[in-house]
C-alpha positions as CSV (number, residue, x, y, z in Angstrom):
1,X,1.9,11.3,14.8
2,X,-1.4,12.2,12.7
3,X,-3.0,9.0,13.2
4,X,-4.2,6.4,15.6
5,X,-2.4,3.4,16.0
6,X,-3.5,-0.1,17.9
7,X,-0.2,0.7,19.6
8,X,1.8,3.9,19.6
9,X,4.9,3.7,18.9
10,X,7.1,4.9,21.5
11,X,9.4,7.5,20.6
12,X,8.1,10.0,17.6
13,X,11.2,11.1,16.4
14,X,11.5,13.1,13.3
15,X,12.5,10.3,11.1
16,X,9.3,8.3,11.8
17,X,7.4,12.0,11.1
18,X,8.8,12.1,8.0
19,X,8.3,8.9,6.5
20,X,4.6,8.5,8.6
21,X,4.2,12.2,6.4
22,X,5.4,10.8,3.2
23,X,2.8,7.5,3.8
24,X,0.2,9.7,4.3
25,X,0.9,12.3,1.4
26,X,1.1,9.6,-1.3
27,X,-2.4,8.3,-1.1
28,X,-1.6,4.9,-1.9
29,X,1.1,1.8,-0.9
30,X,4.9,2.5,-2.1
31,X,8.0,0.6,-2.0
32,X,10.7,1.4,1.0
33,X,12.5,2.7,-1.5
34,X,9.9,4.9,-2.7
35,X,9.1,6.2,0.6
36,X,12.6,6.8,1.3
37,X,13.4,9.1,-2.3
38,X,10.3,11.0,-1.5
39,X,11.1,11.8,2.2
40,X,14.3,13.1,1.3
41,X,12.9,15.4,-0.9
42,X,10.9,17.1,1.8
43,X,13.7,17.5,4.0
44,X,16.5,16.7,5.9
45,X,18.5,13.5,5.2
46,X,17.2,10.1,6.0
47,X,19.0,6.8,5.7
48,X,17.1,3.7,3.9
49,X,17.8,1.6,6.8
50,X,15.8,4.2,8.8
51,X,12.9,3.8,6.7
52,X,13.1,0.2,6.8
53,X,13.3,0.1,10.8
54,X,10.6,2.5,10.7
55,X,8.4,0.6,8.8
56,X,9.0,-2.3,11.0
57,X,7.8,-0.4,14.0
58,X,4.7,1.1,11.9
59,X,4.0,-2.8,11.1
60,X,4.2,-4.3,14.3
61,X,1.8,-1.1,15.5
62,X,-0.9,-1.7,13.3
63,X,-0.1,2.1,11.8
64,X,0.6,0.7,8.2
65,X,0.1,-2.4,6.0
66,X,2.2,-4.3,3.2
67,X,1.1,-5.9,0.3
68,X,2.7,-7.8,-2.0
69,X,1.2,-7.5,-5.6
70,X,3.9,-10.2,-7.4
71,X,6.7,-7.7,-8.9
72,X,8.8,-8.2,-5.9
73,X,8.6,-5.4,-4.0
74,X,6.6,-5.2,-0.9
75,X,4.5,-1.7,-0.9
76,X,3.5,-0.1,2.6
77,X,0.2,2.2,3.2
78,X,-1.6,3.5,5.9
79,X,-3.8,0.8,7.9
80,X,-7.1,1.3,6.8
81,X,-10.8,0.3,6.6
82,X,-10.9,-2.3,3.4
83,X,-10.1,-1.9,-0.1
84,X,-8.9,-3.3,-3.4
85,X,-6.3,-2.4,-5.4
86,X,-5.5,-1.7,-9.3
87,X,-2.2,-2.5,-10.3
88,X,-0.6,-0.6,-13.7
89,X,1.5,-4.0,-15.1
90,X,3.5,-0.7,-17.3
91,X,4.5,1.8,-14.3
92,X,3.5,-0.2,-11.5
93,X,0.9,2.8,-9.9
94,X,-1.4,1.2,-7.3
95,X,-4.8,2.8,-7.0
96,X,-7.4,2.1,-4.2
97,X,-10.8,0.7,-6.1
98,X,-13.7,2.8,-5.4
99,X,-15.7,0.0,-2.9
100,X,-15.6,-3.7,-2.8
101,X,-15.7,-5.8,-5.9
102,X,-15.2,-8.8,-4.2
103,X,-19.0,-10.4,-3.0
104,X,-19.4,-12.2,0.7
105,X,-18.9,-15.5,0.1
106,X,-22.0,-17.8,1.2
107,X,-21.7,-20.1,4.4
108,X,-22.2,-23.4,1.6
109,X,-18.3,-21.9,-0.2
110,X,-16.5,-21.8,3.5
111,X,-17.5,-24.9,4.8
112,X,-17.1,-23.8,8.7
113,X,-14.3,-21.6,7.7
114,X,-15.0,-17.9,9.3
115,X,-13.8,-15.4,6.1
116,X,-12.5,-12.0,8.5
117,X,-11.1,-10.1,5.5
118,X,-9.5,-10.0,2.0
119,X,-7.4,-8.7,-0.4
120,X,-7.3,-8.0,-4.4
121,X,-5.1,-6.7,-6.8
122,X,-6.6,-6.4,-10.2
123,X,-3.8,-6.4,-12.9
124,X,-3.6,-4.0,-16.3
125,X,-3.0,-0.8,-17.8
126,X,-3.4,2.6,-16.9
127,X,-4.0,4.7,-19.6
128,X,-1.3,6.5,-20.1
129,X,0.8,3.0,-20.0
130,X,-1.3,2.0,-22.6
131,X,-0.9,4.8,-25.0
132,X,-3.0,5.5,-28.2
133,X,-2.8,1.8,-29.5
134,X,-4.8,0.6,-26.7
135,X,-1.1,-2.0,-25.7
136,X,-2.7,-4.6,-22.8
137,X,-6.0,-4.2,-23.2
138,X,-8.2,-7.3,-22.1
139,X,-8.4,-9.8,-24.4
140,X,-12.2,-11.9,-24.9
């Protein structure tokens, strides 16, 4: 495996490679099933209940996240420091935001409540979802 896990998992086995590989290649979070079309792709057969067991395991390692942005589909992506995502409403692309938009929240807002982390999915168009009439754009 390419990357450091809180946990290893125990056996690297070609399938986990190639769906660690895919992860890593795609830059952002995909569906199972997205992991599993591109995987086959690059290679040899793989079965979707592979990908899903592997997942599992890269879960329970710490090697990957899921997020859940609404649509129904939980997406998986390499554990990482912290970011936000975009989220194309048209074509569903996810894309990392370039630093935090989100501010730390002052002691008088939590109350006694220790904030460790967050996450944010900000929802809209790309721009080629949105096409020359400008469809989705934020209304005032």
């Amino acid at each position: 495996m390419t990357r450091a896990a809180t946990r290893p998992p125990s056996r690297n086995t070609w399938q986990r490679q190639a769906v660690l590989r895919t992860i890593e290649a795609a830059g952002c979070h995909l569906s199972a099933e997205e992991i599993h079309r591109r995987a086959r792709r690059a290679g040899r057969p793989i079965a979707l209940a592979t990908v899903y067991r592997t997942l599992e395991t890269f879960l329970r390692t710490g090697l990957v996240e899921s997020a859940h942005i609404g649509d129904g589909l939980v997406r998986y992506g390499l554990a990482s420091d912290h970011h936000d995502h975009l989220v194309c409403l048209g074509c569903g692309q996810w894309r990392p935001l370039e630093g935090c938009v989100v501010p730390r929240p002052r002691s008088a807002l939590t109350r006694g409540f220790v904030v460790t982390g967050h996450r944010l999915e900000l929802y809209g168009y790309c721009a080629q979802c949105r096409g020359p009439q400008g469809r989705g754009e934020a209304r005032p």
